[in-house]
C-alpha positions, 0 to 999 in steps of 0.5 A: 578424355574430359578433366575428370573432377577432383572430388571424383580423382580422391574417391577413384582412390579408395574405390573402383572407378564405377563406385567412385562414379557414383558416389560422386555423383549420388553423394556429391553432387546431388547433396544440398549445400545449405547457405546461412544468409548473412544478417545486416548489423542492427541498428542502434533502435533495433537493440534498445528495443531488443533489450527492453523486450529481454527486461519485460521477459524477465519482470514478467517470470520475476512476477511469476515466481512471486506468491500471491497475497493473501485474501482477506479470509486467509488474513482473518484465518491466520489472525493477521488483524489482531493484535496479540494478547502480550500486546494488549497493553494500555502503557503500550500505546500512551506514547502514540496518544503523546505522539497523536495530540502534537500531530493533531496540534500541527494540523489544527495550527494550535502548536504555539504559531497563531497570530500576533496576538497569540491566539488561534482560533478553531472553528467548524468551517475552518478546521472541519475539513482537515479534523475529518481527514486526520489519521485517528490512530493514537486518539483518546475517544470517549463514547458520549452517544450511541444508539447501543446504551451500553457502549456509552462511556467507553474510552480507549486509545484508538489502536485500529481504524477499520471502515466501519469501526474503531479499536480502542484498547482501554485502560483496563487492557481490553481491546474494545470494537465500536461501531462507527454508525450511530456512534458520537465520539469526544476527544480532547487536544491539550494546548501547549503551556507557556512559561510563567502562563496558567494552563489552557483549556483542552479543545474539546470534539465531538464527531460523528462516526458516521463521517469516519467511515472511509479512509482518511485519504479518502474523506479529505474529498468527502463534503460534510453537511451537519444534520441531526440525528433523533435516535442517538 
């Protein structure tokens, strides 16, 4: 008599021969004996690149969660641009005026650093470029010509430079909006004093809104070119 298999003997156990006959051979041995293939070691490549994907994924749902900024709509509808009643204040802004004019001497090299004989000298083709491209926030604008009459003389510190504006708040506590196109503007930048010397004369400017009206990062590129103006 053929060995009868071991499987089969455990079941003979619990079963008569012919039930035990059938489930081994129903149960055992037509049963699928599934075979998880076993994977190399990853190589040093495979699991920076394995890591670099898991940091994207993760950046990726950061970025998800985060919200989106606001529009320039939702900006003006929540009144995120203007500058609060409490705020609209002349004293407020007169140490940013104090803090405008020295920025303005480092630029123009007007800060008590000329030459050996003491003297700076400021002209258009020297100091143009970088007077159109300075930031004019905290500057004390005059308005001299415009083709609005009623706009002419007006004078604050520059509190907001928009693209085609400038927000002055002047001494009164109003918060003023000029319009830079068909607008000169005057300015004046105090020298240093020296000791035991009489007090110089203020540079005087005039500029034409008309250049302002980009960012000051961006008219650093621009080239100006003089030209006269008949109806302001």
């Amino acid at each position: 008599m053929a060995d009868v298999p071991f499987a089969q003997t455990l079941l003979q156990r619990a079963f008569s021969p012919s039930t035990a006959e059938s489930h081994y051979n129903e149960r055992v041995i037509k049963r699928p004996l599934h075979i998880h293939a076993s994977s190399a070691t990853p190589s040093a490549r495979a699991v920076r690149r394995r890591a670099l994907n898991e940091r994207k994924e993760t950046a990726h749902k950061r970025s998800k969660n985060k919200p989106r900024p606001l529009s320039a709509a939702q900006k003006r509808k929540l009144c995120l641009n203007e500058i609060p009643k409490e705020q609209q204040k002349y004293s407020i802004y007169e140490p940013l005026h104090a803090l405008w004019v020295g920025y303005m001497r480092e630029v123009l090299g007007v800060n008590g650093e000329g030459r050996g004989d003491g003297r700076v000298y400021v002209t258009p083709n020297s100091s143009g470029q970088m007077l159109a491209s300075a930031d004019m926030h905290g500057a004390l604008v005059n308005v001299v010509r415009s083709r609005c009459v009623s706009r002419v003389g007006l004078e604050g510190i520059v509190v907001r430079d928009t693209r085609f504006t400038f927000e002055i708040i002047t001494k009164k506590n109003i918060v003023k909006a000029i319009p830079k196109e068909h607008t000169i503007l005057r300015f004046e930048i105090p020298l240093p004093t020296k000791e035991g010397q009489e007090a110089p004369k203020a540079l005087v400017f005039e500029i034409n809104g008309e250049h302002f009206q980009t960012r000051a990062p961006d008219r650093a590129n621009r080239k100006f070119r003089m030209h006269y103006q008949p109806d302001i």
